[in-house]
N, C-alpha and C positions, 0 to 999 in steps of 0.2 A: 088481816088474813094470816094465818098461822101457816110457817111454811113447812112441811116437814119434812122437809130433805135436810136441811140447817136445822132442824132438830136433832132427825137422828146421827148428823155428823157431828153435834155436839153428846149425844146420849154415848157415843162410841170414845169420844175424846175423854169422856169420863170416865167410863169403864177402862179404858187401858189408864189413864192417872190414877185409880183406884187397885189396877192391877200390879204398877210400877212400884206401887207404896206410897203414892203422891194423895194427898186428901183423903176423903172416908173410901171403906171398904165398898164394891158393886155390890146392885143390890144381887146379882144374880150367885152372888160368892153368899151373901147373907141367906137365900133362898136353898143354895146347897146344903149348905151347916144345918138347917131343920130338917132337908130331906134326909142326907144323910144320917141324922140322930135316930130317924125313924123308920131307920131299915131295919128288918126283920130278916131272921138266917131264915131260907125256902131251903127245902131240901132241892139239891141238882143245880143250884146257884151259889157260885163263887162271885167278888167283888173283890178286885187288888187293886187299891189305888198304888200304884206304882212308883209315882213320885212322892211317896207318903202322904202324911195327914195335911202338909202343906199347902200341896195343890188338890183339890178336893175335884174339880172341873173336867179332868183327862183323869177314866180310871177304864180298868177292862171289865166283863161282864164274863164267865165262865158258865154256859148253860150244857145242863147234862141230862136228858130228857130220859124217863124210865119209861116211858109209852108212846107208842103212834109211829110213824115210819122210822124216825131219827134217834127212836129209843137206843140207847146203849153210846151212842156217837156224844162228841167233847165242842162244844162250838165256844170260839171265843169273840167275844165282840168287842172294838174300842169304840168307847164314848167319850166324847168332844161336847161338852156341856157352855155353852156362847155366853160372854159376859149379860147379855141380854137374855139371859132365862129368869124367868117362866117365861116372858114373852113369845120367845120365839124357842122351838122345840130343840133337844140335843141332836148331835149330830152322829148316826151309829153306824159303824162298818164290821163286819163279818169280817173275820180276816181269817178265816177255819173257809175251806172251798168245799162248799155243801154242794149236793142236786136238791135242787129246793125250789119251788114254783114263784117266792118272794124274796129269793136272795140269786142276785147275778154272780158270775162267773168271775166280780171282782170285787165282790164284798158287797154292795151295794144293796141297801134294806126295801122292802117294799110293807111297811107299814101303817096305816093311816094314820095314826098317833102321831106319829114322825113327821106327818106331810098335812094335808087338811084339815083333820081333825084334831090338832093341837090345839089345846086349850092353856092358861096360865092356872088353871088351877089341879092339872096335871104335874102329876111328882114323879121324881127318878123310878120309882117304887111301880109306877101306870107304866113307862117305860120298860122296867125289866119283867113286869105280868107278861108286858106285851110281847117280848121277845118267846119269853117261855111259852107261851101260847102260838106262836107260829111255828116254833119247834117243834109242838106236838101237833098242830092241827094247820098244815100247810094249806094256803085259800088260791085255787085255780083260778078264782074269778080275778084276782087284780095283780098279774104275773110280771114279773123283771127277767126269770127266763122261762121262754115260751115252750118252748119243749121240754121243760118242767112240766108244766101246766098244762100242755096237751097231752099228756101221756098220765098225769093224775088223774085229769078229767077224761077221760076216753078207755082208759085200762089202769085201774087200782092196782093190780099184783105185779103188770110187769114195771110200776113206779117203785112199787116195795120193793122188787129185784134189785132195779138198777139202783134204789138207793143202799141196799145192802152189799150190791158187788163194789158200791165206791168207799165203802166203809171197809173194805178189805185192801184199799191201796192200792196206786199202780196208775197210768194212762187209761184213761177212757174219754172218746172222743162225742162230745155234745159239742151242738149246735156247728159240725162240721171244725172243727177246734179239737186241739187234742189237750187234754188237762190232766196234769199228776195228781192225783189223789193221796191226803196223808189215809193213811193206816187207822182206823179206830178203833176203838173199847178194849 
C-alpha cells in the first residue's frame, strides 16, 4: 500500500532541495519557465516579477479594467506560485482594498480556478484571464464579502455607486468595519 502522506513529505523535501540549489531543478520552477515564456502582453495587465527573472514563483499581477463596474480602478494582486504547481493551484491575494462580491476585505480571492476547479493543465495565463474576468464581471453567486454580493444582486446602480465613491478614497464603513480606501484612476 502506497502511503501518501510519506510521499508528499518526501515530494516537499524535494522541492525545497531543488529550491536550495541542492539536486535538479522542481518541476514546478520547470512548469513556470514554459508558462512564463508564454505569456502574452493583454492590454490592462501588468506582471513584475519583483525579485527578477531569478525567482519566477513570487511575482505581482497589475489589473486595470477599461469596463464593468472597476473600470478605471488599478488592482494589484501577489501570486505565490507552490513548488508543487501545476498540481496544486497558485496562491493569489488582492492587496489593492476593492468593494467586490469575490474579494474580502483582506485580500483574499474567491475564484474557482484557485479552489476546486484547478486543474494541472491550467497555466499562469488561465489564472490572470481569471483575475481579469472577475474584475470585469464580479459573480454574486459565490461571495467572500456578503454585502458586496447583496447589494450586486438586489440593486445594480447603488453597487456601481458605492464602488465608484471608494474609488474616490477615504473611510467607508462595510460590513459595520470602517476601511480606508486608496484613491483611484
Amino acid at each position: 500500500m502506497i502511503k501518501l502522506f510519506s510521499l508528499k513529505q518526501e515530494k516537499g523535501k524535494a522541492a525545497a532541495a531543488a529550491a536550495s540549489g541542492e539536486g535538479k531543478i522542481a518541476p514546478g520552477l520547470i512548469r513556470m519557465q514554459k508558462d512564463v515564456s508564454e505569456l502574452k502582453k493583454e492590454k490592462g495587465v501588468e506582471i513584475d516579477f519583483y525579485n527578477g527573472k531569478a525567482d519566477l514563483m513570487n511575482f505581482k499581477v497589475k489589473i486595470s479594467p477599461d469596463d464593468g463596474f472597476h473600470a478605471g480602478g488599478h488592482f494589484t494582486f501577489d501570486v505565490k506560485v507552490p513548488n508543487t504547481y501545476p498540481h496544486d493551484a497558485p496562491k493569489v491575494l488582492c492587496e489593492t482594498l476593492v468593494f467586490h462580491p469575490n474579494i474580502d476585505m483582506e485580500g483574499h480571492v474567491c475564484l474557482n480556478i484557485l479552489r476546486e476547479d484547478w486543474k494541472p493543465v491550467l497555466t499562469i495565463s488561465s489564472v490572470i484571464m481569471g483575475l481579469q474576468f472577475l474584475m470585469l464581471e464580479p459573480n454574486a453567486d459565490d461571495p467572500l464579502n456578503k454585502e458586496a454580493a447583496n447589494m450586486l444582486a438586489g440593486n445594480r446602480r447603488q453597487f456601481a455607486e458605492t464602488v465608484k465613491r471608494s474609488f474616490r478614497g477615504g473611510p467607508m464603513m462595510i460590513n459595520g468595519k470602517q476601511y480606508d480606501f486608496p484613491r483611484q484612476g
